[in-house]
Structures are given as structure tokens and as C-alpha cells.
C-alpha positions as CSV (number, residue, x, y, z in Angstrom):
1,X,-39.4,264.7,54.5
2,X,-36.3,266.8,55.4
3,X,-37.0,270.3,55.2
4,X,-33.3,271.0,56.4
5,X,-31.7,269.0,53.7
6,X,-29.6,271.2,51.2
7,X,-29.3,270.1,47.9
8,X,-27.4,270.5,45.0
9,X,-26.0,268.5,42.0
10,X,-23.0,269.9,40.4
11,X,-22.1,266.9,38.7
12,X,-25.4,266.8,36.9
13,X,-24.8,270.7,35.9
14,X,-21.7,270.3,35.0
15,X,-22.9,267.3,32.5
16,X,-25.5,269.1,31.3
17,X,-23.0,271.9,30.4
18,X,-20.5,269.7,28.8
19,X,-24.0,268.6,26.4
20,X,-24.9,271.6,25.6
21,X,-21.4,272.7,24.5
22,X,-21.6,269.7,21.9
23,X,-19.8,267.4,23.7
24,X,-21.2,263.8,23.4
25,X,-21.6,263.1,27.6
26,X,-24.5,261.1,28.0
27,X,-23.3,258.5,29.6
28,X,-22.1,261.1,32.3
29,X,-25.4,262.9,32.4
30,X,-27.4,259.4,32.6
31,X,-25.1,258.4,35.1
32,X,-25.9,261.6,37.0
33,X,-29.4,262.0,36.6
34,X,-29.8,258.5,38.4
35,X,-27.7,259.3,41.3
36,X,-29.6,262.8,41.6
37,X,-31.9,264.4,44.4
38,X,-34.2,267.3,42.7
39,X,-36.5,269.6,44.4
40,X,-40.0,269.3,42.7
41,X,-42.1,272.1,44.0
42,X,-45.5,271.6,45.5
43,X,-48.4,272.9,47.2
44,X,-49.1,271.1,50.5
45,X,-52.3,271.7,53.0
46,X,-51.1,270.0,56.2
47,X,-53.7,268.1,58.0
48,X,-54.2,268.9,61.7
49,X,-52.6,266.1,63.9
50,X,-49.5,266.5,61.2
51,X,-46.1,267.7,63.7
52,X,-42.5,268.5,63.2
53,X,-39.8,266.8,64.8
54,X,-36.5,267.9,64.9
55,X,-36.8,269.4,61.4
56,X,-38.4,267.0,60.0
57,X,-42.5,267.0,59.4
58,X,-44.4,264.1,59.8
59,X,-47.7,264.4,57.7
60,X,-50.8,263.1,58.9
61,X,-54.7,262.6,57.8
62,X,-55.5,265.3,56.2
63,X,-52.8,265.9,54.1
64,X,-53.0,266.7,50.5
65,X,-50.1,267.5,48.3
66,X,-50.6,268.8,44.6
67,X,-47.0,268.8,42.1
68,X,-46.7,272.0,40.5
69,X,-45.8,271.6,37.0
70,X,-45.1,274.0,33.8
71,X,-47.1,273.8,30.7
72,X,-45.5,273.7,27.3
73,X,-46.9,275.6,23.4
74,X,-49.2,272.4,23.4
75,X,-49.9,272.9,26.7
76,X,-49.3,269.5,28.0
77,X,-47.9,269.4,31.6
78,X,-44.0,268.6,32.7
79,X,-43.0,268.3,36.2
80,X,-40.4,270.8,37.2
81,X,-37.4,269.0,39.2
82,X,-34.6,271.4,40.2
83,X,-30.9,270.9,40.8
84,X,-30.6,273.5,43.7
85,X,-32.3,276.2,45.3
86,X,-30.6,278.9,42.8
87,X,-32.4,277.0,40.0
88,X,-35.6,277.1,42.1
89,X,-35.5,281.1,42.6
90,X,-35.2,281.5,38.7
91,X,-39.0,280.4,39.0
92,X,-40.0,282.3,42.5
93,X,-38.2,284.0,44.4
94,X,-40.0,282.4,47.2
95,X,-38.1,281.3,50.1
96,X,-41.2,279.6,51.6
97,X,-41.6,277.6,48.4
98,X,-42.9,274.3,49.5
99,X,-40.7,271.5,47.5
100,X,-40.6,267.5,47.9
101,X,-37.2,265.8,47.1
102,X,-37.2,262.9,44.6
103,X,-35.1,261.0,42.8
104,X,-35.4,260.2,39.2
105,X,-37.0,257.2,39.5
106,X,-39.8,259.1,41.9
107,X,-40.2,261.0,38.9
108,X,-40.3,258.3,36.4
109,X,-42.7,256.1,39.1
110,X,-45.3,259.1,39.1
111,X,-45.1,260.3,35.3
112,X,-45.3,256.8,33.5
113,X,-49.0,255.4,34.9
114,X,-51.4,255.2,32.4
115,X,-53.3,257.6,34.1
116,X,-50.7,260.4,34.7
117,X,-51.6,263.9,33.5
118,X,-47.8,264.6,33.3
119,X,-46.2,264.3,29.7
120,X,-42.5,264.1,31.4
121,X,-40.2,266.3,33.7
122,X,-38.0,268.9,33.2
123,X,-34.1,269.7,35.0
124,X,-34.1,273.3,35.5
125,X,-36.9,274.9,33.2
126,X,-35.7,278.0,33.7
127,X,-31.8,277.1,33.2
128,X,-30.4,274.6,31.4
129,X,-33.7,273.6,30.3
130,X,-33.7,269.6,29.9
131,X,-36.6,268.2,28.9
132,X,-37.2,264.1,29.5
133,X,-40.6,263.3,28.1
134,X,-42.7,260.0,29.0
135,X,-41.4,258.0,26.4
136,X,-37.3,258.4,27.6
137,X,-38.2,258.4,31.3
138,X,-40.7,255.0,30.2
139,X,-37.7,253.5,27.9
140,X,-34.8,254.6,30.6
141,X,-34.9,252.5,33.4
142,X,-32.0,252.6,36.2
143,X,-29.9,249.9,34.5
144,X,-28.4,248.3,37.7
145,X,-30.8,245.4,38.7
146,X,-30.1,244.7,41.9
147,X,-31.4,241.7,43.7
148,X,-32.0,241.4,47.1
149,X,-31.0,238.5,49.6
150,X,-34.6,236.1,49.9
151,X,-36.1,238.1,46.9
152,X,-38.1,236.0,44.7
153,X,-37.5,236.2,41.1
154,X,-38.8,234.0,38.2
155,X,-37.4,233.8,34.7
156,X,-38.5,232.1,32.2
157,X,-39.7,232.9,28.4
158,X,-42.8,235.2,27.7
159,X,-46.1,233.5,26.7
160,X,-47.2,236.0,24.3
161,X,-43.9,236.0,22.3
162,X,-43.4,239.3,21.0
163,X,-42.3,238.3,17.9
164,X,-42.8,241.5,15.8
165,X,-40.4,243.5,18.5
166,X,-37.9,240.7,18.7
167,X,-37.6,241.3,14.7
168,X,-37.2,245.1,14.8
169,X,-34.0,244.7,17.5
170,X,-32.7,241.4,15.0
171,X,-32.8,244.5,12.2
172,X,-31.1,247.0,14.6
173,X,-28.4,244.3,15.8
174,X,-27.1,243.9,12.6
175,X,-27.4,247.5,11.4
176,X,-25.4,248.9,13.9
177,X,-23.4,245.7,15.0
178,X,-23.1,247.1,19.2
179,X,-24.7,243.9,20.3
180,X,-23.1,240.2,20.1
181,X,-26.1,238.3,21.5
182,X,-29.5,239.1,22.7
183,X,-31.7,237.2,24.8
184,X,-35.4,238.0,25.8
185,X,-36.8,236.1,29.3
186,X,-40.4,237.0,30.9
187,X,-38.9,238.2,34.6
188,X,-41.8,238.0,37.8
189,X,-40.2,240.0,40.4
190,X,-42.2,240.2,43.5
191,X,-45.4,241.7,42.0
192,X,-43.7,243.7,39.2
193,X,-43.7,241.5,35.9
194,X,-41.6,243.0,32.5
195,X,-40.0,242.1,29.9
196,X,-35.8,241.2,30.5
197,X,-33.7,241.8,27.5
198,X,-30.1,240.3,28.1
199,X,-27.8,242.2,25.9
200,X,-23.9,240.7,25.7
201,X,-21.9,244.5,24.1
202,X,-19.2,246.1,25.1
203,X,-21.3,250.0,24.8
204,X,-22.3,251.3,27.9
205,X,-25.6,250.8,29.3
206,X,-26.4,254.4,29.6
207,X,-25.9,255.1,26.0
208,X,-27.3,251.3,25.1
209,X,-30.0,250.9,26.6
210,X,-32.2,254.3,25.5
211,X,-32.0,253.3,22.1
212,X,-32.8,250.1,22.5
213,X,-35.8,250.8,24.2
214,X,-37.0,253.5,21.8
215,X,-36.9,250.5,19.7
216,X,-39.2,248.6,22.0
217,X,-41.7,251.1,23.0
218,X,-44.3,250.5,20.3
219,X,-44.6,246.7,20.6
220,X,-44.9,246.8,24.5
221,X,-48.2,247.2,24.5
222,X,-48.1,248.7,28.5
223,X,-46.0,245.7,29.9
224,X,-42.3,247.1,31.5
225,X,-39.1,246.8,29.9
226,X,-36.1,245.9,32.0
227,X,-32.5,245.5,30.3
228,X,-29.0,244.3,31.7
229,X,-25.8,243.7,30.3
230,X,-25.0,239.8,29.9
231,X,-21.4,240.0,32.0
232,X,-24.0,241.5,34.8
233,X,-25.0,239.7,38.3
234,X,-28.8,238.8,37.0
235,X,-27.4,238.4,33.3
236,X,-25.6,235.9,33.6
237,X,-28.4,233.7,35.6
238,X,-30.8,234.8,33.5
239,X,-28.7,233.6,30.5
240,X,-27.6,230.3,31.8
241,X,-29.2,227.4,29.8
242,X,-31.0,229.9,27.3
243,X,-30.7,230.4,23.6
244,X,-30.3,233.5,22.3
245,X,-32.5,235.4,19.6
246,X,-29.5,237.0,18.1
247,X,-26.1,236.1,17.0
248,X,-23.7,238.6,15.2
């Protein structure tokens, strides 16, 4: 890790500030969020044969790290992920504070297993205040799917049809009439396997695809949830030769 690395985020404060003046910026703050660095404090023991090398440590055996987190009136645990070091001081006022840098989707990575004892994260506990619980950081994937040159990816329709899921989005669709098709493939990407939900709209993934998979999350029954936009890269080959489930 980088213990010379400065960090800040103004674009993410700034969107968070434009939200909490009422104006509707989600798909700037979503946008931000995934492009974010945040300092998530710890508590690290370094093992003895661990060395630093031109600012930078190199851990070895030995090691244990423990994420600090902040307990909420049910006292269920959130992981604290800070935009800056200002943000960090309004906790401690520390300036030996030991802190990892992750992304969102470290964050999302660690608080989603089954066996995590963290019910979310939050931006700036002692600030702004943003909490993202399990459920928004399990339904809000990074929507770019990228794929890599030689990766191997297989498509193809899931086995156990998940018929009851596939009627709640049909109900949804024509409600709210922001989707013109939908497809739903069974995607095997290296050893990851989820769900792929091809969506052909003109709305904006970052303010699509969270509702969509609020939708979702009840009938997923522990398998991932990946979504892209039909005009996309892996949407349209995904899509080729495919029927869709929904028409408007």
C-alpha cells in the first residue's frame, strides 16, 4: 500500500452536496462513488520480516489487519470509508491513524459475502453522513462490463429459470415504461457465474440499474446480478440471436 498517497474526492463531495440540497444528482454521485479512492481505517500488527520501500510497505507473515467500523442504534456494523484526511480527523484527530485505500467495489467485495459481519459502509460518518447498506452496495454493481482480450465468457439461458423475478420486472416495465426490451442470459465469466439482465432504455444506468435490482434482490436467492445496457459492447453479443422477455 501507499502510505504517501494523498487522497481526496471533491467531485464525490461536491455530489453529495448537490443531494443533500434537494437536487436530484445521482447519476453524478454514482458516477463518482465508482471512480472514488476512500481511506477505510484500520488496525494493523505488522509481522516481523514485513519492510518499507521507498514509502511503500510490503506486509509479510505475520500480518493481521482488522477494519474499523461504526456501529449504528441497532448496533449493526458499517465500514467507515472517508473522502480525505479532513473527513478522517472529524473521527480522530490521529495523524498516525492507520488507513487502507479502497475503492468502492473493495468495499462492496468485502461487505456482500454471506459471512460478512458488516451491514454496509458509510462516506464520511462524521460529515456528510451517506449511508450505503448491503442491499444497494449488493444491487449496485459498476455498470461498465468490461471484457478482457482471451477472457472466456459463456452466455447462454439460466437452467433454473427465475420465472417469479422475471414477472415482477414484466410488472415494473410496463408501470413505469423506462425499458423497451429486456433480456435475461445465465453469464459464466471465468469462475464468477450471475445472472445478465440486457436492458434496451434510453435512462442512465446509474439511475436504472439500482432500481432494477431492488427489484431483483428477493428472488436471487444468493446468485449475482450483473446488468448492461443493450446498445453496450457485451449487450449487444449477448443479445444477438435471443428473444426477449419483454416488449413495450
Amino acid at each position: 500500500m501507499d502510505i504517501n498517497k494523498p487522497i481526496t474526492n471533491p467531485n464525490l463531495v461536491n455530489a453529495i452536496e448537490e443531494i443533500k440540497q434537494g437536487n436530484k444528482k445521482e447519476e453524478l454521485f454514482w458516477d463518482e462513488v465508482f471512480k472514488a479512492e476512500f481511506l477505510c481505517p484500520i488496525n494493523m500488527e505488522i509481522g516481523k520480516i514485513s519492510q518499507k520501500e521507498n514509502y511503500k510497505i510490503v506486509l509479510g507473515e505475520g500480518t493481521s489487519i482488522t477494519l474499523l467500523s461504526i456501529d449504528n442504534e441497532q448496533s449493526e456494523h458499517f465500514l467507515m470509508a472517508f473522502t480525505d484526511w479532513e473527513e478522517l480527523k472529524k473521527w480522530k484527530q490521529n495523524h498516525d491513524q492507520q488507513t487502507l485505500i479502497l475503492s468502492y467495489e473493495d468495499y462492496q467485495g468485502i461487505i456482500i459475502k454471506n459471512d460478512s459481519p458488516y451491514q454496509g459502509m458509510v462516506i464520511n460518518p462524521y460529515g456528510q453522513n451517506i449511508v450505503l447498506d448491503r442491499q444497494m452496495l449488493t444491487n449496485t454493481r459498476k455498470n461498465e462490463q468490461i471484457i478482457q482480450k482471451g477472457e472466456s465468457v459463456m452466455l447462454g439461458i439460466p437452467k433454473e429459470y427465475p420465472t417469479d423475478m422475471v414477472n415482477k420486472l414484466k410488472e415494473y416495465f410496463v408501470k413505469m415504461q423506462n425499458v423497451d426490451k429486456a433480456y435475461l442470459l445465465w453469464m459464466v465469466r471465468g469462475k464468477e457465474s450471475s445472472y445478465l439482465l440486457v436492458l434496451d432504455s434510453k435512462i442512465s444506468p446509474q439511475q436504472l440499474f439500482p432500481l432494477i435490482g431492488q427489484i431483483c434482490q428477493p428472488f436471487l436467492n444468493g446468485k449475482l446480478l450483473d446488468m448492461v445496457l443493450a446498445n453496450s459492447g457485451l449487450g449487444k453479443s449477448a443479445i444477438e440471436g435471443q428473444a426477449p422477455f419483454f416488449v413495450r
